[in-house]
N, C-alpha and C positions, 0 to 999 in steps of 0.2 A: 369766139376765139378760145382754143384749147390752155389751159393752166398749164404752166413748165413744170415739172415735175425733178429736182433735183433733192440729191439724198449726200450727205456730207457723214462723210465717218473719218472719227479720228482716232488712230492708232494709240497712242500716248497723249496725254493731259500730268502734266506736272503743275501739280497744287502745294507749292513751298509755303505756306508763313497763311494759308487759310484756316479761317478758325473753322475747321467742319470733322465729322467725327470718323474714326476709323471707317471705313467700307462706303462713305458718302461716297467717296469719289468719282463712283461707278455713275451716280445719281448726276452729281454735277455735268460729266464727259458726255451724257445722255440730254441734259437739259441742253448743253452747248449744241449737240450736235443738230437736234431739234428747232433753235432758236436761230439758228445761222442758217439752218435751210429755209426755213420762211422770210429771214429778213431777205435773201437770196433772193427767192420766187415772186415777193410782193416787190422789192424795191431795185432790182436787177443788180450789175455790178459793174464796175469802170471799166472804160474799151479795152484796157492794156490787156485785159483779165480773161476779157469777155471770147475772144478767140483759142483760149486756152494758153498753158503755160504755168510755170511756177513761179513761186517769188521767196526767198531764201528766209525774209522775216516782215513781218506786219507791223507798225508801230500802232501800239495799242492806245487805248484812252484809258480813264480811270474808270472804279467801280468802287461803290460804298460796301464797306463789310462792316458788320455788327458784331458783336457776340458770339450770337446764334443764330448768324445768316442761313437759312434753308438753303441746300444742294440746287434748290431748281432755281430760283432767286438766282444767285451767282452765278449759274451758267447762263439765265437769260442776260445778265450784264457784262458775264466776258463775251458771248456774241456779239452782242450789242459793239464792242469794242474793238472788236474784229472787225466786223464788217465795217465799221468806220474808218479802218484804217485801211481796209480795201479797196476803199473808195476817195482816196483823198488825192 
């Protein structure tokens, strides 16, 4: 069976109140976009979704921030949070 091959890019990522340092941000929008394409491909997404369409907002879940949470860290937890809410 052939692997789905989906690629997720996102325009804007607004990081309000993250402790990460000038110019991560780029780091973070990359780790998301990364982490939500695989949980995509491994775990697929709810029917409403699945035929295409948009949806105006996602209700997120939480994510542990530290200190000095690493850019890739946080974006694999706000995927993580997304796609949970895509699927509920």
């Amino acid at each position: 069976m052939k692997r789905a091959r989906i690629n997720v890019s996102i325009e804007r990522l607004v990081l309000d109140g993250l402790p990460i340092e000038p110019g991560q941000g780029n780091a973070v929008r990359k780790a998301v976009e990364a982490e939500l394409s695989r949980l995509l491909v491994d775990g697929g997404i709810g029917h409403e979704l699945a035929s295409g369409g948009a949806v105006p907002s996602v209700p997120g879940g939480s994510i542990e921030i530290g200190e000095k949470s690493h850019p890739r860290n946080l974006g694999r937890q706000i995927a993580g949070a997304v796609y949970g809410g895509l699927n509920r």
